[in-house]
C-alpha positions, 0 to 999 in steps of 0.5 A: 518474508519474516517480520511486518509487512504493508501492502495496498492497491495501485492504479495498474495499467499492464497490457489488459487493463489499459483497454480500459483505463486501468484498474483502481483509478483512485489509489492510493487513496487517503486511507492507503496513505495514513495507513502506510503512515501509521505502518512506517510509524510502528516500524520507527517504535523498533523491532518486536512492536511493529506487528 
């Protein structure tokens, strides 16, 4: 991969983690979503400025 990049944990229900729910019941949460709304934001500035 070249270039930025955005990542965040998501509620995940593979095999294992649905005997006990699932793991990170709460994301995104409201800080994932405004920093993958500032992410997009940067990326909208044009290349070279996103990093």
């Amino acid at each position: 991969m070249h270039g930025p990049a955005f990542a965040c944990r998501a509620f995940d229900t593979w095999a294992p983690f649905r005997i006990v729910g699932g793991l990170n019941k709460r994301r995104p949460d409201a800080d994932d979503l405004s920093a993958a709304r500032s992410f997009a934001e940067r990326l909208r500035e044009g290349p070279g400025r996103a990093v």
